[in-house]
N, C-alpha and C positions, 0 to 999 in steps of 0.2 A: 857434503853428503848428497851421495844420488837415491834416489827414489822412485823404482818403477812398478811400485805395487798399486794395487786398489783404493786403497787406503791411505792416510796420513795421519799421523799421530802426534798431536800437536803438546810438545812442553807443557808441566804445569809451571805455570807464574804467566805463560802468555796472555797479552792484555791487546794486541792489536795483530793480525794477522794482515802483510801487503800479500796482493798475487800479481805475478804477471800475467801481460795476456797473450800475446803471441808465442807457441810453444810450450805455454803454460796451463792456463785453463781448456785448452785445445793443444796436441801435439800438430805438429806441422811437418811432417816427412813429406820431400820432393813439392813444396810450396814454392821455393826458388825457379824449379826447371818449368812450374806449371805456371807462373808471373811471366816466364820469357816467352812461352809459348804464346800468352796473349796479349805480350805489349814489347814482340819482338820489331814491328813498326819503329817502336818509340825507344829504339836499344841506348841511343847517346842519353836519353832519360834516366834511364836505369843505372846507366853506369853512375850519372853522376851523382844520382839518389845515391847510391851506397858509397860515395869515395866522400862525400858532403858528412853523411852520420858518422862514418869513420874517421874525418879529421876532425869532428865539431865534439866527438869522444876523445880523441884524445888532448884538444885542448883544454878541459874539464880540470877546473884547479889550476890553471898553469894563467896566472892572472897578469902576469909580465905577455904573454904571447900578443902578436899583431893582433888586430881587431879586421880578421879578414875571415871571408868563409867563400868553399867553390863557386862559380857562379856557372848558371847555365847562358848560352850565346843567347837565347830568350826567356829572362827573368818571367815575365808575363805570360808565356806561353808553357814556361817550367811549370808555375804555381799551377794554373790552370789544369795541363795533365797530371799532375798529381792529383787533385781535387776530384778531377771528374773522370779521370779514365782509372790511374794507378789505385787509389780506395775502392773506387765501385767495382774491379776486376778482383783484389783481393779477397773484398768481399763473398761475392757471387762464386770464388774457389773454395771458400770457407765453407760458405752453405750446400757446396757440392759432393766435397770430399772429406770433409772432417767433422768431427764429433765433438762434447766436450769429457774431459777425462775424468775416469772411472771413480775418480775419488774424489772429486767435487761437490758432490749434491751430498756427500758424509760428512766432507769439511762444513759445510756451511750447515749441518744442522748440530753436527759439535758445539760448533762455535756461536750457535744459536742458542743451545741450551747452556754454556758454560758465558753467553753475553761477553763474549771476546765479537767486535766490531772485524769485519773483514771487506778488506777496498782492494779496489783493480788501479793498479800502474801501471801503465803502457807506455813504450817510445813512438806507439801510431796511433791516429787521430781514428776518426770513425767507430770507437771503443764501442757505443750503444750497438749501430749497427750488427757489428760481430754477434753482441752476445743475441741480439736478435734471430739473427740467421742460424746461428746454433740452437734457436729453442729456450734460449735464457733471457732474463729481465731484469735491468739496471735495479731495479727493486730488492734484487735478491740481496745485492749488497749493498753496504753503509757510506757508498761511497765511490765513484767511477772517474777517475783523474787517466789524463793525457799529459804527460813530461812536456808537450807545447806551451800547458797552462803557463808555467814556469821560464818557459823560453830557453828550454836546456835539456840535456838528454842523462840519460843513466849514464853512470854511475856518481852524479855529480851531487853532493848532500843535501843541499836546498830542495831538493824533491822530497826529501824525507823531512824537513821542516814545514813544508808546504803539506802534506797530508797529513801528519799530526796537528795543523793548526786546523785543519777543514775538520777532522772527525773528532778532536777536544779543542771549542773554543776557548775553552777557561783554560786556563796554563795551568791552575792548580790540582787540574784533571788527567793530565798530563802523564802516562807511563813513563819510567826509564827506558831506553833505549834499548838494555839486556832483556826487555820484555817484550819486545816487538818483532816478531817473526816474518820473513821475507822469504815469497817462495817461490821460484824463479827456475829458467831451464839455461841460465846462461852465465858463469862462474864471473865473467870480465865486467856485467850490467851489473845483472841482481845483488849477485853476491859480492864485488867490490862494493854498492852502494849500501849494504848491512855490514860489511866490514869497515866502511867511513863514519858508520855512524854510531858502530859498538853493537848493533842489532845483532840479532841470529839470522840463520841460511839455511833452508831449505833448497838441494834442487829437485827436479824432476826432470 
């Protein structure tokens, strides 16, 4: 289901609401063309940022596969701009050009008054920062998780065993799965990772 109103209207039985954050809690139009614009310098970076998260997706589940992953000609110098040039640029695009989406600060007082817990999933690290630069505060939610914690990327289930163990320690606290809503702008992340785990799917 797509969703490009104001608003969200959240299932009754929902007991956990996930969001994503990129593209989700914020839209992100032309954030691709404005990352090359400022880390066209670092182009063999980029490329192999996205060809890395594209083969490390689709080895997700496939537990026979090599135990290999791309590697940059400088391991050392990869991490590094990542850390400190790729996040901080992302960043500072974020705080520039984007807002957070209309129907956010409605979700979260829903779900405030109906005490449905709502956390952020992300596949990029610097998640605090974001919501920072947008005007938002880790506070607002029950919970701000990065797919790194995990050492794996959407749509892979263990992400969703891992936030359900952070926001109900007690397992006998524990929703069903069918009661857990995930709401995501990306059908292959989001929505296969509530489809692996029986959850429900929102996109926007």
């Amino acid at each position: 289901m797509h969703n490009a109103q104001n608003t969200i209207d959240i299932p009754a039985g929902i007991r956990l609401v996930v969001l994503d954050m990129d593209g989700t809690v914020y839209s992100k139009p032309h954030m691709t063309r404005r990352m090359l614009l400022t880390q066209w310098h670092h182009l063999p970076y980029m490329v192999h940022e996205r060809l890395t998260r594209a083969y490390r997706r689709r080895q997700v589940g496939k537990h026979d596969a090599p135990d290999k992953l791309l590697r940059a000609d400088h391991p050392t110098h990869y991490s590094r701009w990542y850390k400190h040039s790729y996040l901080p640029s992302m960043v500072k695009i974020i705080g520039r050009y984007y807002r957070p989406q209309a129907w956010l600060h409605p979700l979260l007082d829903e779900c405030r008054q109906r005490q449905i817990p709502v956390v952020i999933l992300s596949d990029y690290e610097a998640v605090t920062d974001k919501l920072h630069i947008l005007g938002l505060k880790e506070e607002m939610f029950d919970g701000v998780y990065a797919t790194s914690e995990v050492g794996t990327l959407k749509p892979d289930p263990r992400l969703g065993t891992y936030v359900m163990e952070q926001v109900y320690p007690d397992a006998a606290k524990r929703p069903a799965w069918k009661d857990v809503l995930f709401v995501g702008d990306r059908p292959d992340t989001d929505g296969a990772l509530a489809e692996a785990l029986g959850a429900q799917y929102l996109r926007v």
